[in-house]
C-alpha positions as CSV (number, residue, x, y, z in Angstrom):
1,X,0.0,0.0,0.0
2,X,1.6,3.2,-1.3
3,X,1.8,6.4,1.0
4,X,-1.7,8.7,1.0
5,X,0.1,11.5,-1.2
6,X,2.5,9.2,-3.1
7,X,-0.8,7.0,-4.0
8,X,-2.8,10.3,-5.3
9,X,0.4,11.0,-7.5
10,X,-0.2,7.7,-9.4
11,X,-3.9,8.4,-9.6
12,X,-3.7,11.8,-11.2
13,X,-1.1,9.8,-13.3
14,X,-2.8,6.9,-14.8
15,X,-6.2,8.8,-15.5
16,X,-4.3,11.8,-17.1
17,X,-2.5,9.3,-19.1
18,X,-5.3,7.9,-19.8
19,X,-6.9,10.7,-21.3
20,X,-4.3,11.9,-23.5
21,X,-2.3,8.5,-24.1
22,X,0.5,10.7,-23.6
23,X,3.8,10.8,-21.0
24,X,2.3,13.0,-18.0
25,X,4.6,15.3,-16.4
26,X,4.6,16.8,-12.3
27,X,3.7,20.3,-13.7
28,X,0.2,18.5,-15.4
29,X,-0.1,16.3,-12.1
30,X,-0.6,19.7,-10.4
31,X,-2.6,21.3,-13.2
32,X,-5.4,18.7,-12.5
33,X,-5.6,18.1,-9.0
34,X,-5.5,19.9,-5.5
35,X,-2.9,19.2,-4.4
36,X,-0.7,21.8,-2.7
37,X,2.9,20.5,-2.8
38,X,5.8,21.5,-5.2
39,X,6.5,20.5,-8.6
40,X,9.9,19.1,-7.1
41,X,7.6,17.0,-4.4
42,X,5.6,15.4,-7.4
43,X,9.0,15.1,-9.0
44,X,10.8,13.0,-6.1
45,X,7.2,10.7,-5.9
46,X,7.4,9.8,-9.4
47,X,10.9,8.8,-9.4
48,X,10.0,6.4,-6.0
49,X,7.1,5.1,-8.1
50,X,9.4,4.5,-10.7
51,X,12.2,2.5,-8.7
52,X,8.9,0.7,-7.3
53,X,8.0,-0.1,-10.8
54,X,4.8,1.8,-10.9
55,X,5.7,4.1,-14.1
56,X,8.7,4.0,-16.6
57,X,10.6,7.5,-18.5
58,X,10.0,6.7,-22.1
59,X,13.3,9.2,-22.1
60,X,15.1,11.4,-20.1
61,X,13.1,14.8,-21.1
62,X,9.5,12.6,-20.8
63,X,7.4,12.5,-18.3
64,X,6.2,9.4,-17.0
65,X,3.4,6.4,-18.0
66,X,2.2,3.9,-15.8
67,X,3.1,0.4,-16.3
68,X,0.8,-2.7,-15.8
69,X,1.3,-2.5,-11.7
70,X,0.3,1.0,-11.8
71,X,-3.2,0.0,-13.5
72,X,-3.5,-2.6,-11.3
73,X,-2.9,-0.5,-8.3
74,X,-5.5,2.0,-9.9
75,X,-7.7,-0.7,-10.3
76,X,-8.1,-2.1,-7.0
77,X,-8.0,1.2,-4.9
78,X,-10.7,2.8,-8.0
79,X,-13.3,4.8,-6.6
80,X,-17.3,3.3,-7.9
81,X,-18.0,5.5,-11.1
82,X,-21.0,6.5,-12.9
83,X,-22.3,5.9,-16.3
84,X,-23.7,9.1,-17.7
85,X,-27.3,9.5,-17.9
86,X,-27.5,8.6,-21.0
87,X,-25.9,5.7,-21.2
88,X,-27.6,4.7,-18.6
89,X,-31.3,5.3,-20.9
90,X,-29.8,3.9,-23.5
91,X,-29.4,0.6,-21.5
92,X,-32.7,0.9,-19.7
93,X,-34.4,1.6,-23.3
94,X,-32.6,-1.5,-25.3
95,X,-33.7,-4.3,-22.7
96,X,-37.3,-2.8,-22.1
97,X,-37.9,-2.7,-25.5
98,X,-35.8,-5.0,-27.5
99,X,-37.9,-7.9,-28.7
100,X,-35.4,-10.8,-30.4
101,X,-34.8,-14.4,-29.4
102,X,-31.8,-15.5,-27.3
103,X,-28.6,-15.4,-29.9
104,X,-29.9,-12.4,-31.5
105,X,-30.1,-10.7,-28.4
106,X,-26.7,-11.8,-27.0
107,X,-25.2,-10.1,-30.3
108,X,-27.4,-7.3,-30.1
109,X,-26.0,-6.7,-26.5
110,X,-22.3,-7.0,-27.6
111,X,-22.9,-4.6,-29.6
112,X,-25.0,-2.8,-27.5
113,X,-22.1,-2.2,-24.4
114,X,-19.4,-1.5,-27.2
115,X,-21.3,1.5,-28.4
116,X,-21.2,2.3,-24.4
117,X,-17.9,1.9,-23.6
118,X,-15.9,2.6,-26.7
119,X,-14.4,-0.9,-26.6
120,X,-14.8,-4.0,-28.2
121,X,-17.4,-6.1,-26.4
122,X,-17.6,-9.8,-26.2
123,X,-20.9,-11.5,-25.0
124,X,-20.5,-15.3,-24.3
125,X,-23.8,-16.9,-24.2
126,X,-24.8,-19.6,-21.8
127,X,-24.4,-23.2,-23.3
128,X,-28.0,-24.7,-24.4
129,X,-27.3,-28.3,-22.0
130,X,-30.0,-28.2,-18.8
131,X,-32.3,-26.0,-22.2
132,X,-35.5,-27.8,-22.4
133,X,-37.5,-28.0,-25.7
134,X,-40.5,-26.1,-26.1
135,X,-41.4,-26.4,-29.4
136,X,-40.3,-28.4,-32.4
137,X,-41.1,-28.2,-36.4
138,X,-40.0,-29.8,-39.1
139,X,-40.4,-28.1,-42.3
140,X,-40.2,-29.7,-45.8
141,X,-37.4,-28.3,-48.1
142,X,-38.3,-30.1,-51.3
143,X,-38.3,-33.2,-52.0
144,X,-34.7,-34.4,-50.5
145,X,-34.6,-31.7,-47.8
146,X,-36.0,-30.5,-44.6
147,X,-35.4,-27.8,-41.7
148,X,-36.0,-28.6,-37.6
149,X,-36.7,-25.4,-36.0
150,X,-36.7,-25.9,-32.2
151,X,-37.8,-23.5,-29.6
152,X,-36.0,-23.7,-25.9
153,X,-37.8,-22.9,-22.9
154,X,-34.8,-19.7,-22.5
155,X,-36.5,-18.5,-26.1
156,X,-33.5,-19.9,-28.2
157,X,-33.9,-20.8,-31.6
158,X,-32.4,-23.7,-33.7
159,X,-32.4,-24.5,-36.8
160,X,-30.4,-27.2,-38.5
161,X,-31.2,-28.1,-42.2
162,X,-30.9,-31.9,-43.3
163,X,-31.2,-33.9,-46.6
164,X,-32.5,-37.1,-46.9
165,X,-31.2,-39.2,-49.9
166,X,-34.4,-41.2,-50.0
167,X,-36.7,-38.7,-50.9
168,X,-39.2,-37.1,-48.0
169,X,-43.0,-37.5,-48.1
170,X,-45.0,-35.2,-46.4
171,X,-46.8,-37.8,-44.3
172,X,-43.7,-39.7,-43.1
173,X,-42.4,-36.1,-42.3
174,X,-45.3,-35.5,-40.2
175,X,-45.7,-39.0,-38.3
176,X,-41.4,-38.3,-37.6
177,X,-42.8,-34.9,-36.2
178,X,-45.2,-36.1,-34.2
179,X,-43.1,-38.7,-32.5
180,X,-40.1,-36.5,-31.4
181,X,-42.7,-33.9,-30.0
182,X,-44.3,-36.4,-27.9
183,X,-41.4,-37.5,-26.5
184,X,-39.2,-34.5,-26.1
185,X,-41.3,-31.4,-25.8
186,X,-41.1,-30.2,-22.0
187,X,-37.5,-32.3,-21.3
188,X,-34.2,-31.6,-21.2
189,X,-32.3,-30.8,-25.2
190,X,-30.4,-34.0,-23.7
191,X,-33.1,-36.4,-22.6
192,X,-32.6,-39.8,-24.8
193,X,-36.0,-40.7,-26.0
194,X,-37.3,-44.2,-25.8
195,X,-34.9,-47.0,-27.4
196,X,-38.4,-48.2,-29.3
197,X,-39.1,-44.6,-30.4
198,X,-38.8,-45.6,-34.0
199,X,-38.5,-49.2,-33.9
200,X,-41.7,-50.3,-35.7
201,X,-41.8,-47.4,-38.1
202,X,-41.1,-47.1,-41.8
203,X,-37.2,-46.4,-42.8
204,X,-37.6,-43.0,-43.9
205,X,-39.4,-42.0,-40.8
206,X,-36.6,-43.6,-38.6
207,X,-34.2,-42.3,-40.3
208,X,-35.5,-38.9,-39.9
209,X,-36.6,-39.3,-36.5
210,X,-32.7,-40.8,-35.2
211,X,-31.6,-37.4,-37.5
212,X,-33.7,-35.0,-35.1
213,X,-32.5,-37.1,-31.9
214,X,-28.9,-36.5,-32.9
215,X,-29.4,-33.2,-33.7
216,X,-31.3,-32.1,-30.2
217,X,-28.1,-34.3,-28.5
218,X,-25.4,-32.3,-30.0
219,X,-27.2,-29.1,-29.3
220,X,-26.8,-29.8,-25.8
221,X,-23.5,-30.8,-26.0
222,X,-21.9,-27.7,-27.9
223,X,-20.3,-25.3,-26.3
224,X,-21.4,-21.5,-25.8
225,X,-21.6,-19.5,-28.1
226,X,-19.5,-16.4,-28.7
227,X,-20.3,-12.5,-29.8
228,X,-17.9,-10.1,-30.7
229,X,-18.8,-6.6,-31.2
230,X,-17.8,-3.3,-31.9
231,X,-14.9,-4.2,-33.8
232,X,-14.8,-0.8,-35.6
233,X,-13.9,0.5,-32.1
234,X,-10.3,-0.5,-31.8
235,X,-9.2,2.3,-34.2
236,X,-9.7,4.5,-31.7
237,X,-8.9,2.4,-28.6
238,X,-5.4,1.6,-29.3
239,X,-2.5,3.8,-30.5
240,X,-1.1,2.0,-33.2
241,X,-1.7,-0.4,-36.1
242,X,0.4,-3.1,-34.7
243,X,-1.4,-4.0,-31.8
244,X,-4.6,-3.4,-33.3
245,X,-3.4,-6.4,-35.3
246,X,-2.6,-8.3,-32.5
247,X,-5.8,-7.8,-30.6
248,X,-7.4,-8.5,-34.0
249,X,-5.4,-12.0,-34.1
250,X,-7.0,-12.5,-30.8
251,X,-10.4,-11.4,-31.5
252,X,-10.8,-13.7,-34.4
253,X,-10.2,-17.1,-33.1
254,X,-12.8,-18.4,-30.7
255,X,-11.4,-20.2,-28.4
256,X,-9.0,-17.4,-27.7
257,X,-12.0,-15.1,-26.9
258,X,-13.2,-17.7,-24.2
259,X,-9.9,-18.3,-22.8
260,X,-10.1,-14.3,-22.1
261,X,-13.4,-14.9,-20.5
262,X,-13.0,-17.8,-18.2
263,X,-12.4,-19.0,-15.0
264,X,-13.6,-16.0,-13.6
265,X,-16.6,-15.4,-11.0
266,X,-18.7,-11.9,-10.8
267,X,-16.5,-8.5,-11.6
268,X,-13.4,-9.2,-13.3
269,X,-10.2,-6.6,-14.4
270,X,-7.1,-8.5,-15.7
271,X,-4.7,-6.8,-17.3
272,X,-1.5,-7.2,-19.2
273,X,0.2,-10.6,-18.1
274,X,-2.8,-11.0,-16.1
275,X,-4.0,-12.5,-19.3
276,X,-3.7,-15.3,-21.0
277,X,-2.3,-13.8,-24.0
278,X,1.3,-13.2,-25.4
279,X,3.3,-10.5,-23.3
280,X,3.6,-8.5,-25.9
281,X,0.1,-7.6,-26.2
282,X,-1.9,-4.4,-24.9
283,X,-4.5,-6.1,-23.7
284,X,-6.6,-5.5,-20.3
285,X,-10.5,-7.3,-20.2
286,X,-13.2,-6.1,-17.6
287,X,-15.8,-8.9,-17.7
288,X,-18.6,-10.3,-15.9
289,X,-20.9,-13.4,-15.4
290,X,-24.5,-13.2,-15.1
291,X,-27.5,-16.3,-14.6
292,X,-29.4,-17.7,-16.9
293,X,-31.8,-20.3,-15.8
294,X,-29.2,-22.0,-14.2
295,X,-26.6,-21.7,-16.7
296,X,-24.0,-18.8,-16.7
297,X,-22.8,-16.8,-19.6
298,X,-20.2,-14.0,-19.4
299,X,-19.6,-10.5,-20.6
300,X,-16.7,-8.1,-21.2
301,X,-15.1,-5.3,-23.1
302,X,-11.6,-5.6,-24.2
303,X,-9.2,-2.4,-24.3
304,X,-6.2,-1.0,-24.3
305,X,-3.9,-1.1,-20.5
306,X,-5.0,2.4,-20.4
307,X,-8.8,2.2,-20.9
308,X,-11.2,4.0,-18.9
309,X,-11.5,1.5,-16.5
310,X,-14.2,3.9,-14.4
311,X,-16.5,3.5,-16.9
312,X,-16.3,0.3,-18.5
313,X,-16.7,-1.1,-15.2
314,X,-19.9,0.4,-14.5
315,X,-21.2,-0.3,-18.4
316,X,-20.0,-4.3,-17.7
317,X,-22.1,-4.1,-14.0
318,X,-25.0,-2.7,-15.7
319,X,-25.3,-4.5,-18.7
320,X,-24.6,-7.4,-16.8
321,X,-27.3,-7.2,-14.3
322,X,-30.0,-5.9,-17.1
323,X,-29.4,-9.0,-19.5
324,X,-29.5,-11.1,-15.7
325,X,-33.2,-9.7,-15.2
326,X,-34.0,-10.4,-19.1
327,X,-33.0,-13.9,-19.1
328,X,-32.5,-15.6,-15.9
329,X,-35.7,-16.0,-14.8
C-alpha cells in the first residue's frame, strides 16, 4: 500500500494518461488536482514510483506512464463510477424494448455495451445443456430436404437443415414430427427418448426421427456460443496499427475469446500478463458473469492497458445485471 500523497500522484497519473495517451509530467499532475505540494515534491514521488515499478521514462526529457502494476494498483484502490445518464437510458431503453430471441439478443448486447464503452465487447452466451424443448417443427425443403426449427424454454432458436437421400414424403415427415414432440417437448435438449421410439416405423421415418435425436443431443452438448462486437472501435482504442493487429489476431479465433473470458466469477479486471495472452500484447479485459436459468454466460469489453476502467466497469455491472433480469428468470 503506497503512501496517501505518493498513492494520489499515481492516480492523477494513470487517469491523465489515460486521457491523453500521452507521457504525464509533475507540472500537469498539479494542473489537475489539488494538491498543494511542489513540482519538485511530485518530482521525487514519481521517481520512487518509478524504482517501485509503478511508471517508466519513455526518455530522459519525458514524463512518465504507468506500467501494468500501476493500472492494477488504480484498479483495485478505484473509486465506484458513474455511467452518464444517458448511457444509462440507453441501456434501460434497449432491454425494455428489445424484442429478439436468445442469440440475436446476445449479439445485439455486444454490440449494444461497445457503443457504451468505446471498446470492443464480447458476450458469451450460456451453453444450451440443462435448455429444455418447447417447441419443435419440421419443415419440408423439397423433395430431398427439410429444416427442424426448435424452440428452448430460455427462447432460443435452432435451426439445422438436413437432406434425406431417399426422398421425404409429407406424411412420413409429419408422423417423424409427431413422434419427437411427444417425447421431447417439456425435457431436457439432452433427454434420450425411448430405445423403441422408432422401432416399428417405416425407414424413412426412422431415419428422420434418429436425425432429429442426434441433432437435439449435439445441441446440448456444444459449447457456448461467442459474440464479438464493436470491432470498428479498436481504431480508436489503441494507439497504433500493430497492436490493433494483435488484438485483432485474438479477437478472431474463438477459443482465444473464451480463454479471455474464463475462469472468472462476478467482476473481473485483468490486465497485461494477467491474461492469457502473449506479453507483448496491450490487452486488459473487464468482464462479468450473469445467470441464466441456471446456466451462466459472461460478458466483457476488451481495451487497451489504459482504458477507462471507471467507466467500463460500471457499463459491464450494468449491462450485466439488465441481461440477468431479461434472461435468468
Amino acid at each position: 500500500m503506497l503512501e496517501e500523497r505518493r498513492s494520489d500522484v499515481l492516480r492523477a497519473l494513470v487517469e491523465e494518461h489515460i486521457r491523453t495517451g500521452e507521457p504525464v509530467s509533475s507540472r500537469s499532475i498539479l494542473e489537475h488536482t489539488a494538491m498543494t505540494v511542489s513540482a519538485a515534491t511530485i518530482r521525487n514521488d514519481l521517481a520512487a514510483l518509478e524504482r517501485d515499478g509503478f511508471v517508466v521514462q519513455p526518455h530522459t526529457s519525458a514524463g512518465r506512464v504507468p506500467t501494468s502494476r500501476a493500472y492494477r494498483y488504480y484498479v483495485d484502490h478505484l473509486g465506484r463510477g458513474r455511467l452518464t445518464s444517458s448511457s444509462q437510458a440507453r441501456i434501460v431503453g434497449f432491454f425494455s424494448s428489445v424484442q429478439l430471441e436468445l442469440s440475436n439478443l446476445l449479439k445485439a448486447t455486444s454490440q449494444l455495451l461497445a457503443e457504451v464503452t468505446n471498446y470492443p465487447a464480447v458476450v458469451v452466451g450460456p451453453g444450451m445443456g440443462g435448455e429444455q424443448v418447447r417447441a419443435l417443427h419440421l419443415v419440408q425443403m423439397g423433395q430431398h430436404g427439410m429444416m427442424l426449427v426448435v424452440v428452448t424454454d430460455r427462447g432460443r432458436v435452432l435451426q439445422q437443415h438436413f437432406r434425406s437421400e431417399l426422398g421425404i414424403d409429407h406424411d412420413e415427415l409429419v408422423r417423424a414430427e409427431r413422434l419427437v414432440v411427444n417425447s421431447m417437448v417439456g425435457k431436457d435438449l439432452a433427454t434420450t427418448p425411448e430405445t423403441d421410439l422408432f422401432a416399428s416405423e417405416a425407414e424413412p421415418v426412422r431415419r428422420i426421427g434418429e436425425q432429429i435425436v442426434a441433432e437435439l443431443a449435439r445441441a446440448a452438448a456444444a459449447g457456448s456460443q461467442v459474440y464479438v462486437g464493436g470491432t470498428r472501435q479498436m481504431a480508436e482504442a489503441w494507439d497504433n496499427l500493430t497492436s490493433i493487429h494483435k488484438v485483432l489476431e485474438v479477437l478472431e479465433v474463438e477459443a482465444e475469446v473464451l480463454h479471455l473470458l474464463a475462469n472468472v466469477s462476478g467482476l473481473s479486471i485483468r490486465i497485461g500478463t494477467e491474461l492469457p495472452v502473449s506479453d507483448d500484447v496491450d490487452l486488459a479485459v473487464v468482464s462479468a458473469t450473469y445467470e441464466a436459468g441456471g446456466s451462466a454466460g459472461s460478458l466483457g469489453v476488451i481495451g487497451p492497458m489504459r482504458m477507462n476502467y471507471k467507466n467500463a466497469i460500471s457499463a459491464v455491472e450494468r449491462v450485466g445485471r439488465e441481461l440477468e433480469e431479461r434472461i435468468g428468470s
